[in-house]
C-alpha positions as CSV (number, residue, x, y, z in Angstrom):
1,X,29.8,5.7,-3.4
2,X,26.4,4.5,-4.0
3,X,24.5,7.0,-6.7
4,X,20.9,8.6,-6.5
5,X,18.8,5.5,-8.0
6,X,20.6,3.0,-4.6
7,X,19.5,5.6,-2.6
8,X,16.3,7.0,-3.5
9,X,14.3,3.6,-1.4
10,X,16.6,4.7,1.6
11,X,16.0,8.7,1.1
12,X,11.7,7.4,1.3
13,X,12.2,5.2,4.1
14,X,13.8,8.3,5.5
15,X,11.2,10.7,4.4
16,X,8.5,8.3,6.3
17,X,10.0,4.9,8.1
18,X,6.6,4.0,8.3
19,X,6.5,2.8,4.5
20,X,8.5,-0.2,5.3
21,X,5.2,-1.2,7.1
22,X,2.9,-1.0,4.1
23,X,6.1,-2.9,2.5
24,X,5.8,-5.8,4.8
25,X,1.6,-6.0,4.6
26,X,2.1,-8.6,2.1
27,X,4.6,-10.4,3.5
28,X,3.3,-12.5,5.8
29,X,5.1,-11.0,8.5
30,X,2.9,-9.4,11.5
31,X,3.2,-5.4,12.0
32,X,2.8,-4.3,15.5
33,X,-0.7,-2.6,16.3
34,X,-0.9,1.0,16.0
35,X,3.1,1.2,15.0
36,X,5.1,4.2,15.0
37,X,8.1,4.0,13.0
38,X,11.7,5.2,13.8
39,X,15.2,5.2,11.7
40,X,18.2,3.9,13.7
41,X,21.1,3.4,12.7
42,X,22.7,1.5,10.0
43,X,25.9,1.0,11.8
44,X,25.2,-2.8,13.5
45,X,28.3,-2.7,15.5
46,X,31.1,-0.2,15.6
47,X,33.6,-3.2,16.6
48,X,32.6,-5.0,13.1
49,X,34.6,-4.3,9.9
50,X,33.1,-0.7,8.4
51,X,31.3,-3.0,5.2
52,X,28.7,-4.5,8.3
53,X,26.6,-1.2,7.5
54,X,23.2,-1.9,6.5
55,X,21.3,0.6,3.7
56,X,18.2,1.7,6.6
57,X,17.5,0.1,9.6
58,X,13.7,0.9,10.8
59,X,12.1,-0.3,14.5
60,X,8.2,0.0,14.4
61,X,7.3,0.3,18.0
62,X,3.3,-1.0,18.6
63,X,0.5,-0.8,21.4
64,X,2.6,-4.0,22.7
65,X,5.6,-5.3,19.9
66,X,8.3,-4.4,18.5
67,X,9.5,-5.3,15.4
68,X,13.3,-4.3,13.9
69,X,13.5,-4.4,10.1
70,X,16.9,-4.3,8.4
71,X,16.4,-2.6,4.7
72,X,19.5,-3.7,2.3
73,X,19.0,-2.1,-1.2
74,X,20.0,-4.5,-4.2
75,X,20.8,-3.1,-7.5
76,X,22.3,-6.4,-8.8
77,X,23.6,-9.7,-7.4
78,X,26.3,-9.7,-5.4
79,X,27.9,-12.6,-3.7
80,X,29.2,-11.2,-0.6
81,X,25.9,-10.1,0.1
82,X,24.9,-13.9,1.0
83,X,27.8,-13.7,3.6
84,X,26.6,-10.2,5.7
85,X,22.9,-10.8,5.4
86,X,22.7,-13.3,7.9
87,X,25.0,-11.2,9.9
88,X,22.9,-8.2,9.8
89,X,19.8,-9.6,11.4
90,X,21.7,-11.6,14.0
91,X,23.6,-7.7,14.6
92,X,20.5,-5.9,14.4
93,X,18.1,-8.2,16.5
94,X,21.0,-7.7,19.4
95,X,21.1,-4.4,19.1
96,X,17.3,-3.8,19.3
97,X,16.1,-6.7,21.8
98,X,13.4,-7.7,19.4
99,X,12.5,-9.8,16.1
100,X,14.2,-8.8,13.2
101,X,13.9,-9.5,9.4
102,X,15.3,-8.7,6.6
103,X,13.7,-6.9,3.4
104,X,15.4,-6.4,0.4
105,X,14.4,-3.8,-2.5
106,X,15.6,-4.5,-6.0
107,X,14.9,-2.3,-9.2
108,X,14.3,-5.2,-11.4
109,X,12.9,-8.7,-11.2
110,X,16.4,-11.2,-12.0
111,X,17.8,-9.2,-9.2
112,X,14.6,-9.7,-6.8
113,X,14.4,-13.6,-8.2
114,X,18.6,-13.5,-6.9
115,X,17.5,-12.2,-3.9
116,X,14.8,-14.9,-2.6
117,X,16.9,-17.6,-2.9
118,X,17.3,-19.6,0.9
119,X,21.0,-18.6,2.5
120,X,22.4,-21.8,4.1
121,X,24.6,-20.6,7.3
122,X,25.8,-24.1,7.8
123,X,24.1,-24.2,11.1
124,X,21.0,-26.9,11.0
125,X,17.8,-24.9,11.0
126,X,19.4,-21.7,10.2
127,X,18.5,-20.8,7.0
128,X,17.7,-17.5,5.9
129,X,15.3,-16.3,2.9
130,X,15.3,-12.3,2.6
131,X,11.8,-10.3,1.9
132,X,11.8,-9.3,-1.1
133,X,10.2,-6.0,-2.8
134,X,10.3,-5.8,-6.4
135,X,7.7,-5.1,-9.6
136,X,5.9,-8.4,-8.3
137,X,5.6,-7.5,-4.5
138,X,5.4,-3.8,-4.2
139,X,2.1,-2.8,-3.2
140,X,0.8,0.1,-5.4
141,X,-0.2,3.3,-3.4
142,X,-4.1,4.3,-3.1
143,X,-6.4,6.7,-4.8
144,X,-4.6,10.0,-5.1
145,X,-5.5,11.8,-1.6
146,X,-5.7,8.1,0.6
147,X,-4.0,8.5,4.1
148,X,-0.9,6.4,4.4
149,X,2.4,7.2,2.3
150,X,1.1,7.3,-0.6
151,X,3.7,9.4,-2.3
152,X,6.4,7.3,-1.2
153,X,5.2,4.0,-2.7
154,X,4.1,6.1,-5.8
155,X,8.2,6.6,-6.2
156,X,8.8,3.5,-5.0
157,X,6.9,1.9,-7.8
158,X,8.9,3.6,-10.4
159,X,12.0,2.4,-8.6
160,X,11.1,-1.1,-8.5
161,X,8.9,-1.5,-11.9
162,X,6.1,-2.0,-10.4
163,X,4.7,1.1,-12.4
164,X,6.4,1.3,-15.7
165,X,7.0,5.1,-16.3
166,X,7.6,4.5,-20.1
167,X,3.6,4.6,-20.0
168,X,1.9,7.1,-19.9
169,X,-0.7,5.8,-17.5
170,X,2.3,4.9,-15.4
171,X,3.2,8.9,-15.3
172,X,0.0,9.6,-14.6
173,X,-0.3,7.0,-11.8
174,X,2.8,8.6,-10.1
175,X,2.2,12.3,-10.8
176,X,-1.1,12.3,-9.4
177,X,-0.6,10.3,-6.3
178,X,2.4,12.9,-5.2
179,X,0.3,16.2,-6.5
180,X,-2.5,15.2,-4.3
181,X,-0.3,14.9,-0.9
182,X,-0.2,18.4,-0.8
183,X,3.9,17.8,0.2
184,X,5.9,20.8,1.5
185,X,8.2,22.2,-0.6
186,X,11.3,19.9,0.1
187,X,9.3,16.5,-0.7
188,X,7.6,17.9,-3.1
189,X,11.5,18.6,-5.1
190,X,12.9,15.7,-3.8
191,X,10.3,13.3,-5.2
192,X,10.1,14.5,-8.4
193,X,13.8,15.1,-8.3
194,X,13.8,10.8,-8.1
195,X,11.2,10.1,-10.7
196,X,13.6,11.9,-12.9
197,X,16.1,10.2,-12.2
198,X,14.5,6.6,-12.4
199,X,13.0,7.3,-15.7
200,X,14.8,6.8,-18.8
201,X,15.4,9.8,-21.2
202,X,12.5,9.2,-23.1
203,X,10.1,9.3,-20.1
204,X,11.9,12.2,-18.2
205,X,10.8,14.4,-21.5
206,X,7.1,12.8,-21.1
207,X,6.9,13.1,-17.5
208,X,8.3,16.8,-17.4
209,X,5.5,17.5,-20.4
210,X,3.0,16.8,-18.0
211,X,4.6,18.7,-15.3
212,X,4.3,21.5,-17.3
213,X,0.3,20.8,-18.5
214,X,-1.7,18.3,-16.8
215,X,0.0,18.6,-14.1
216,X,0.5,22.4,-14.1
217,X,-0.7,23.6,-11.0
218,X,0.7,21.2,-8.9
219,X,4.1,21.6,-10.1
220,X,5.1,24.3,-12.0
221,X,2.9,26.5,-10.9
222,X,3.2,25.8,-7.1
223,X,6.5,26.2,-7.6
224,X,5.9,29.4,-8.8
225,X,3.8,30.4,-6.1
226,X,6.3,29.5,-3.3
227,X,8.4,31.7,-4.9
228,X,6.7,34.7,-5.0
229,X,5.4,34.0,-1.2
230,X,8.6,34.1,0.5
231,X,9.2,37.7,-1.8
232,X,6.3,39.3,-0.3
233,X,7.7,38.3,3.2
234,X,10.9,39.1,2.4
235,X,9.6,42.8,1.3
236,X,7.3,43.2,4.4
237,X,10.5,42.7,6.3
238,X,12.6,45.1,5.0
239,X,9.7,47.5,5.1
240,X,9.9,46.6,8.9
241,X,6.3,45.7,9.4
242,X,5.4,43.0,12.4
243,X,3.9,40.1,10.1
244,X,2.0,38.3,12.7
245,X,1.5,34.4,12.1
246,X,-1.5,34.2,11.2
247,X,-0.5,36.0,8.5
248,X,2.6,34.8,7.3
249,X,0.6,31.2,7.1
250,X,-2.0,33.2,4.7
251,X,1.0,34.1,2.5
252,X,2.8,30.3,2.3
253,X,-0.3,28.9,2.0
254,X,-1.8,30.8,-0.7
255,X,-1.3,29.3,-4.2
256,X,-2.7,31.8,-6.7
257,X,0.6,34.0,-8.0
258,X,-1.7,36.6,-9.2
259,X,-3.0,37.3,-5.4
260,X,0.5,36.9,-4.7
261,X,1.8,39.2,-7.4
262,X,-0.9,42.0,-6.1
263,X,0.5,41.5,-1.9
264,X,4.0,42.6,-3.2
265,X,3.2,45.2,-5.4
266,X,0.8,46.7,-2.4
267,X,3.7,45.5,0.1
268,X,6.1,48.3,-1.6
269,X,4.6,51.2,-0.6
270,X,1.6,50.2,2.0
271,X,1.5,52.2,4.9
272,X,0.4,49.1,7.3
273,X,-0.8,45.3,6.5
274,X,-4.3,46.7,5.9
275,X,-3.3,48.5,2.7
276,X,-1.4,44.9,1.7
277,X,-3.9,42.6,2.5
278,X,-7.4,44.0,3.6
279,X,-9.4,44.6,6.5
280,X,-9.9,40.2,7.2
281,X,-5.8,40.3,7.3
């Protein structure tokens, strides 16, 4: 059963598929033009042995391309691997009616250096050499706030090395890049739920220090806030009061607990939503 660091590439890929095209940029390999980006499925061919499963399968679809990228995640060499790889882009290039390659993420760089080596099939011609993303060839995400995902290749990094979390300027790197996507509440847990558990012992303490001080608002505090949102709804509702939208939006959005604190104390005993919240409710 593969554990949370095998999955946490797949979980970002499933988050936003369209981070395996920032993956391939420096690849070599062409992205379609104005590519969207969907997950299919892993399972190549139902009448195959159960192993033929791949880790993610993506398909960018462009203004006129397609493009089918099989995503295998590599935690260490394994020989059987050379055997299925081939198979999997031959599979998944069938399945999908379009060019296919293969990219393969590894969490350290004998594994990525493994990985690269050419594949001889036996057929003349037919010899396969796997993408490869590791420390050396992830790209490194943008100034906190640039479009793109941003917060996935800021985990991504910690995953493959490419930003070494046992530094601080590495835990800044990563912590700022996710604070500034403004995530929703699931991403928001689920990343720093995987920069946790990439980070050794030492750096989980350092990275949850800043959690709770640099990075105060963003986290802890937000967290907070979310919290006390969803009780002044919850008390509006049992008082029976109609909450219209645009006022249930004012309440997730807002991120100041005090505000929030105020709303639910008002919300216990208000006679209508312009006792809770004012006149510009």
């Amino acid at each position: 059963m593969p554990g949370i660091l095998h999955e946490t590439p797949v979980e970002l890929l499933r988050r936003n598929p369209l981070l395996v095209a920032a993956l391939l940029a420096g690849t070599g390999v062409p992205v379609p033009a104005g590519a969207s980006a969907v997950m299919a499925a892993g399972e190549l061919s139902s009448a195959l042995p159960k192993e033929l499963r791949a880790d993610a399968v993506i398909v960018l679809t462009g203004q006129d391309a397609r493009l089918a990228v099989v995503v295998e995640v590599q935690m260490a060499p394994r020989a059987d691997k050379l055997l299925v790889w081939p198979a999997y882009l031959s599979l998944a290039r069938a399945q999908h009616k379009c060019p296919t390659v293969l990219l393969v993420i590894c969490p350290d760089r004998p594994t990525g250096r493994w990985a690269r080596r050419s594949i001889a099939t036996g057929h003349p011609g037919f010899d396969l050499i796997p993408l490869v993303i590791d420390a050396d060839t992830t790209p490194l995400p943008g100034p906190p706030g640039s479009p793109g995902p941003g917060p996935e290749l800021a985990v991504l990094c910690a995953f493959t090395g490419a930003v070494d979390l046992g530094q601080d300027s590495g835990r800044r790197l990563v912590l700022s890049v996710i604070a500034a996507a403004d995530l929703d509440e699931d991403r928001l847990e689920t990343y720093t739920r995987l920069i946790r558990a990439i980070a050794s012992p030492t750096a989980r303490d350092a990275l949850e220090a800043l959690m709770t001080t640099v990075f105060k608002d963003d986290f802890v505090e937000r967290y907070k806030a979310e919290g006390k949102a969803d009780m002044v709804l919850r008390i509006l509702a049992a008082r029976g009061f109609d909450v219209p939208r645009a006022v249930r939006e004012r309440v997730l959005s807002c991120t100041n607990p005090a505000e929030l604190d105020s709303w639910g104390e008002k919300a216990v005993t208000a006679a209508g939503l312009a006792e809770v919240f004012g006149d510009d409710r």
